[in-house]
N, C-alpha and C positions, 0 to 999 in steps of 0.2 A: 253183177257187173254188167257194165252197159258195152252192147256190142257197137260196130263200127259203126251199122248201119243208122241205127239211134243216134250216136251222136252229130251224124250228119245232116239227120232229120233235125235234132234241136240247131245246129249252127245255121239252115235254111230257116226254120219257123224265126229264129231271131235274126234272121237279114231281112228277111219280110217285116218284121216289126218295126227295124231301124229303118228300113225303105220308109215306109207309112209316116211314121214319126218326121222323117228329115221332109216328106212331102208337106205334110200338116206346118210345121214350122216354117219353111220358106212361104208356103201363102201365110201363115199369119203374119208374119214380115213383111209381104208384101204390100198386104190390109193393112197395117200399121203405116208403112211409107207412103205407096203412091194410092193407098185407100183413102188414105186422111186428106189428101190434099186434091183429092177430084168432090169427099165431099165437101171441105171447108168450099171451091169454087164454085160447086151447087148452090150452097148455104148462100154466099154470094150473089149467086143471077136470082136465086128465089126471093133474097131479101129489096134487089135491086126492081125487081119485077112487080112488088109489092107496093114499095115509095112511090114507082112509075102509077099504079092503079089509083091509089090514095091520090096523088098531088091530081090527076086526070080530073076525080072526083070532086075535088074541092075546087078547082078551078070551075066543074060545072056548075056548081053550086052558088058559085059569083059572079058568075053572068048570068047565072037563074035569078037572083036578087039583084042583079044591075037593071035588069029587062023590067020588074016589076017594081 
């Protein structure tokens, strides 16, 4: 038979458990919501930053072959 003090060590080891677990879940929730949409905005300025470089470059490119 399990004495008192055992059982209130098992009731602590498992509120520690449930602490951990409820902390682990609220950040993957939060990853999931406002993760996804700071990356999709990255995704965004990187893709935006990219077009800007490329069109730069072809623009140099045609007035490198206007000039000659």
């Amino acid at each position: 038979m399990k004495s008192f003090s055992h059982f209130s060590e098992d009731i602590d080891s498992r509120r520690k458990m449930f602490k951990q677990r409820q902390v682990k879940q609220a950040a993957d929730f939060k990853d999931k919501t406002t993760g996804a949409y700071n990356r999709a905005k990255e995704d965004v300025k990187r893709k935006a930053a990219y077009k800007a470089k490329v069109r730069s470059e072809v623009e140099k490119e045609i007035e490198n072959e206007r000039e000659s």
